[in-house]
N, C-alpha and C positions, 0 to 999 in steps of 0.2 A: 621738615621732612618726616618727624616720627609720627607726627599728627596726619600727615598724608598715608603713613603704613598703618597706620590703624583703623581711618576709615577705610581703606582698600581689605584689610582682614575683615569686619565687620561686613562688605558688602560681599563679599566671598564667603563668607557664615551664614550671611542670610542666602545670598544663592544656593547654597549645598542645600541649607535645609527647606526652600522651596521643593528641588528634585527631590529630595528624601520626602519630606510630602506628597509628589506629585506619583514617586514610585509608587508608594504607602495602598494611595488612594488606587492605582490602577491594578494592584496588586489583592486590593479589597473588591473591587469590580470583579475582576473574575474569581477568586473563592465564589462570591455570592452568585452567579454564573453557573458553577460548576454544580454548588448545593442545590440552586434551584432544581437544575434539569436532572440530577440524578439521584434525588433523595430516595427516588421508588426502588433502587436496584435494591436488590435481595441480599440479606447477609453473610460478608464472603467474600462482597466483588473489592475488587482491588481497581485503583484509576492511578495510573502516573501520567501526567499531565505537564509537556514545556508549551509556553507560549513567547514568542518571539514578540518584543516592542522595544523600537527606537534602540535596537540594536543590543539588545539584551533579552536573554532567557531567562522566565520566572518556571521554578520546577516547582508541584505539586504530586505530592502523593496520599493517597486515602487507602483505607479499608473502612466500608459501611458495618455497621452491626446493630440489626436492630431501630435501624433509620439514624441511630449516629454517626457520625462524623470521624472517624480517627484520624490523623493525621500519622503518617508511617514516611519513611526513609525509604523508595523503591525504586528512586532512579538506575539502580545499576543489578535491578531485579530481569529476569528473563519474562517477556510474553511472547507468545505466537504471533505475528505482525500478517498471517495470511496472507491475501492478496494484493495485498502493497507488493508482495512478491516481484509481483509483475514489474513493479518499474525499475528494477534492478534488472531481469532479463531484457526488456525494451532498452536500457541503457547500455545492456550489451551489443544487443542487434547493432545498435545507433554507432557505435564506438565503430564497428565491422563496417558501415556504409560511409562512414566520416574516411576510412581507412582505404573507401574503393575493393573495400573486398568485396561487398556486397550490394545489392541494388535493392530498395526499395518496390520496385517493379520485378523485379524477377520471381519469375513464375515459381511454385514452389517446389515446380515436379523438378527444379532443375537440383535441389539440396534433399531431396527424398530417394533413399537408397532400395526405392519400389518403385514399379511404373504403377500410374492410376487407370484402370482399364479405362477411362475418360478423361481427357483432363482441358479439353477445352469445350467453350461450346458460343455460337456465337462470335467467333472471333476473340474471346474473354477465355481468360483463365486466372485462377488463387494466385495470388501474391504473398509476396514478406508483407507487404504492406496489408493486408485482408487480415492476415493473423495479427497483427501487431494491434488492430482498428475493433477488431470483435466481428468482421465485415465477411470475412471467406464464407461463411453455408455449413461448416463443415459438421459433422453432429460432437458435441461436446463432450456424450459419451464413449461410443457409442453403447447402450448399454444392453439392447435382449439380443445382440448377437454375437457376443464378445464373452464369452462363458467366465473372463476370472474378475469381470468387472459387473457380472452378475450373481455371482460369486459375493463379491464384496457387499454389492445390495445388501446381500438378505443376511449375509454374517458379521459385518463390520458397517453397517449402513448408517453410523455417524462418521466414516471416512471412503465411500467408495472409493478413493482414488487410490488407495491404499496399496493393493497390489497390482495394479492400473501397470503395463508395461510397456516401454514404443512397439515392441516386435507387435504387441496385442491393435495400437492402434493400426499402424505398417499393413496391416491383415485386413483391414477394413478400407483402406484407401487403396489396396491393391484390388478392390472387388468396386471403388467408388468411380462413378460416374456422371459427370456434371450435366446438367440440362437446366441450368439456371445461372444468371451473368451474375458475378457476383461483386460484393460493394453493394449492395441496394438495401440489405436491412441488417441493423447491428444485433449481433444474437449472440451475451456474455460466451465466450468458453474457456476452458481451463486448458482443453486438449490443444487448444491451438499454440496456446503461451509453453505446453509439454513441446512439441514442435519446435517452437523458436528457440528453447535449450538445447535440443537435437545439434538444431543446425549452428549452435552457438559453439557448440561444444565440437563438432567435427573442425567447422574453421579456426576455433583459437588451436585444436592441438592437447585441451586439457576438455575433462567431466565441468559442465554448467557449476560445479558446485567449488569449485576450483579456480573456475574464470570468475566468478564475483569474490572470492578471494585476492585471486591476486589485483584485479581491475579496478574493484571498488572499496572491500573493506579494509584491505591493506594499505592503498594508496589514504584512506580517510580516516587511520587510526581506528576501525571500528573492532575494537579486540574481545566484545564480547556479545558476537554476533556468532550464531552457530545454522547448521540446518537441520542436529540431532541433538536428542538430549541422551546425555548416558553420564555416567557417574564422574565427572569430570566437570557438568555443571549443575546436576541436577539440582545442588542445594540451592541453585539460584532460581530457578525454573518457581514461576507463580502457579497454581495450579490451578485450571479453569473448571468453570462452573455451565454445565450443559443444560439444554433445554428443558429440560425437567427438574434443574437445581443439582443434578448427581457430579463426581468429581472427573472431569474429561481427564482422555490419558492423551497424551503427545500427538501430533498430528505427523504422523511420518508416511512416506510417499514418493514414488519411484520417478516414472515419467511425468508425475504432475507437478514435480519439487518446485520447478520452473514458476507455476503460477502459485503457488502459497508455501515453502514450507519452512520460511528462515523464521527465525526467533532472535528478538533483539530487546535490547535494553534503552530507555528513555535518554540516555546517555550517547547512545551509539545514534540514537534515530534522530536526536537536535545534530549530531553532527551531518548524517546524511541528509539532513532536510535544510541545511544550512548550506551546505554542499550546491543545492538546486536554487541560492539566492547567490551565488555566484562568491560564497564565502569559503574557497575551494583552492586547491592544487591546480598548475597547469594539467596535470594528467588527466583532470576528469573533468575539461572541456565539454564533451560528450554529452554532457548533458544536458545542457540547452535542447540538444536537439529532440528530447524525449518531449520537451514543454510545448514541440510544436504544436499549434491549435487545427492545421489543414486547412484553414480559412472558417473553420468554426462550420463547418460544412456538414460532418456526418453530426448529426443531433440524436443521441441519447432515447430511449420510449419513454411516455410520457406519462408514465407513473410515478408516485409519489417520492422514489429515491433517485430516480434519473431525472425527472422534469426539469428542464431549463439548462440542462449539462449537456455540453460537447465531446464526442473524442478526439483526442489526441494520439500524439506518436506516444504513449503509453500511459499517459495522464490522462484525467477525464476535466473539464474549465467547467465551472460553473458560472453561469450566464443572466441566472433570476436579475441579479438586480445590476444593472449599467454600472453604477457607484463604487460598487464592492463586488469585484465579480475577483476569482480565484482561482487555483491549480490545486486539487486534489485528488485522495484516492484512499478506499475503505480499504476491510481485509476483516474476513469474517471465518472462524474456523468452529470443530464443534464443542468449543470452550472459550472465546477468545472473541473480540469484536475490537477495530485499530482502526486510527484516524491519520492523514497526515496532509495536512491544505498549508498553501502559501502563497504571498500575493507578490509578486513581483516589483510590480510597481512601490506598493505600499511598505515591504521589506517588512512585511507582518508573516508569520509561520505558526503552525499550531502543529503539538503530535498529543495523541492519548491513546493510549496502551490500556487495553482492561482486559479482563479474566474470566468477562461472562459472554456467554453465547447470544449473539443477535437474534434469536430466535429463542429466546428464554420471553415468558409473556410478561416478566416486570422490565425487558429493554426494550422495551417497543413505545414511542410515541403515539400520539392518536393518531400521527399519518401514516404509520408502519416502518417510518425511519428508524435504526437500532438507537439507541439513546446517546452513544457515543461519538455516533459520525453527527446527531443533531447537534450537540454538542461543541463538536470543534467547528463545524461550521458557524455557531453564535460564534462563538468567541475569535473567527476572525472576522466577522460582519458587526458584531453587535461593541465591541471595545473602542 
């Protein structure tokens, strides 16, 4: 019998340290992954980086300097996560139509507290679903006839949305006029996802900013998840690096909150991106339905950062390749560039957080993709 407990220990020894090799190794995979593709970023930029495999997160964090390496502690650091924004709003919609409060089809004149001097045309009229798709027409700014978003242009025009207000867009849809069916071309906006918080925010009863509080970050533990920065996190707050290398200041934002304006930690974002692999609370059900593809129907333009992506009910599917195809979504602010993809099938997940501006000329690829969405897209295709 002892001679049978010993070879059973021995092969239990060698198994452990197989996996502890097998982690070792995959864990060595993407550092050299991460180095390759971001060596060129400029000194400063900061990368916190989880990758989801075989049911375990591997955390990294960096600061370059000088083309080095550092390796830093920044999981539970603040970045700007932009427009990832979005699928935290879309998760709200989703929760409101799961709930029957809401239709996907319902026109949008019917949650707008203005008449649109037009609002059909053809038989067709804007939908929850049109905003939700990037699909409605609507102008994103609108910007030379809106005087404080023209305003913002020429005085703050690393954040026009900045003093961006509903009554301001309100003014513009009460003057708009449809003569085009809409659904027929996807054309990114921000004002529309400003919109979907509106109506988000009348139906729950709370401010959009309130409802992903109590709906999402509270149900998911995400305790250091904010939508300002003010002296209560500031020390945590990374500070971002703008297109000209200068230091960006906070990305803060009225009616556009909706489509960019949380800041989260690497910490909080494996939980919400784990959240979307079904590693969740009964409460936040809801969110499958954001993963809808549509039938893979509305397709993306066919330049070099949308090519081969679908939209979704708030997520965007990437399609390139049959094998490894995925669920993600950027977020670009004027300091700040954020990654968050995940495969459902394969229970693979990637998030990266960084500090520098997609529009800084050492984050660009040769395809013009920001360095960091290229990035997380290798490392759930390429592992």
């Amino acid at each position: 019998m002892n001679q049978i407990l010993v070879h059973m220990k021995i092969i239990i020894s060698l198994l452990l340290c197989m996996i502890i090799k097998t982690a070792s190794a995959q864990s060595g995979k993407i550092i050299d992954l991460v180095k390759e593709e971001t060596h060129h970023l400029p000194s400063g930029t900061e990368l916190s980086i989880g990758v989801l495999e075989n049911g375990n997160w591997t955390k990294l964090g960096y600061r370059l300097e000088d083309g080095t390496f550092i390796e830093i502690k920044n999981d539970d650091k603040l970045f700007e996560i932009g427009s990832i924004t979005k699928t935290f709003t879309a998760a709200l919609i989703m929760k409101l139509v799961g709930e029957s409060e809401m239709k996907l089809s319902d026109p949008i004149q019917k949650y707008l507290p203005v008449q649109m001097a037009e609002d059909r045309f053809q038989n067709s009229t804007i939908t929850v679903q049109h905003l939700i798709t990037h699909t409605s027409g609507l102008s994103s700014g609108p910007s030379s006839f809106i005087l404080p978003y023209l305003r913002a242009l020429i005085f703050t025009p690393k954040n026009p949305n900045r003093n961006f207000k509903a009554k301001q867009y309100y003014r513009y849809l009460k003057k708009f006029q449809l003569n085009y069916v809409p659904g027929q071309q996807w054309d990114y906006s921000n004002a529309g996802y400003g919109l979907l918080g509106e109506f988000a925010s009348d139906l729950y009863g709370l401010s959009w900013e309130e409802s992903v509080q109590e709906y999402i970050f509270t149900p998911l533990g995400m305790r250091d998840s904010y939508f300002l920065i003010d002296k209560h996190n500031k020390d945590s707050f990374v500070v971002g690096i703008t297109s000209k290398g200068k230091k960006s200041k906070p990305w803060e934002m009225k009616f556009a909150n909706p489509a960019g304006a949380i800041k989260s930690t690497l910490n909080d974002m494996i939980k919400y991106t784990s959240a979307q692999l079904a590693y969740s609370p009964d409460s936040i059900d809801f969110f499958e339905a954001t993963q809808n593809p549509l039938n893979f129907e509305i397709m993306m333009p066919s330049d070099k950062l949308w090519e081969g992506n679908a939209m979704g009910l708030g997520w965007w599917h990437n399609l390139e390749d049959n094998q490894n195809t995925f669920i993600w979504h950027g977020g670009s602010t004027g300091g700040y560039t954020s990654f968050v993809g995940f495969s459902t099938s394969n229970e693979q997940a990637v998030v990266i957080l960084s500090n520098i501006s997609s529009s800084h000329p050492s984050a660009r690829a040769k395809n013009r993709i920001p360095i960091p969405i290229l990035l997380g897209q290798k490392l759930l295709t390429e592992l």
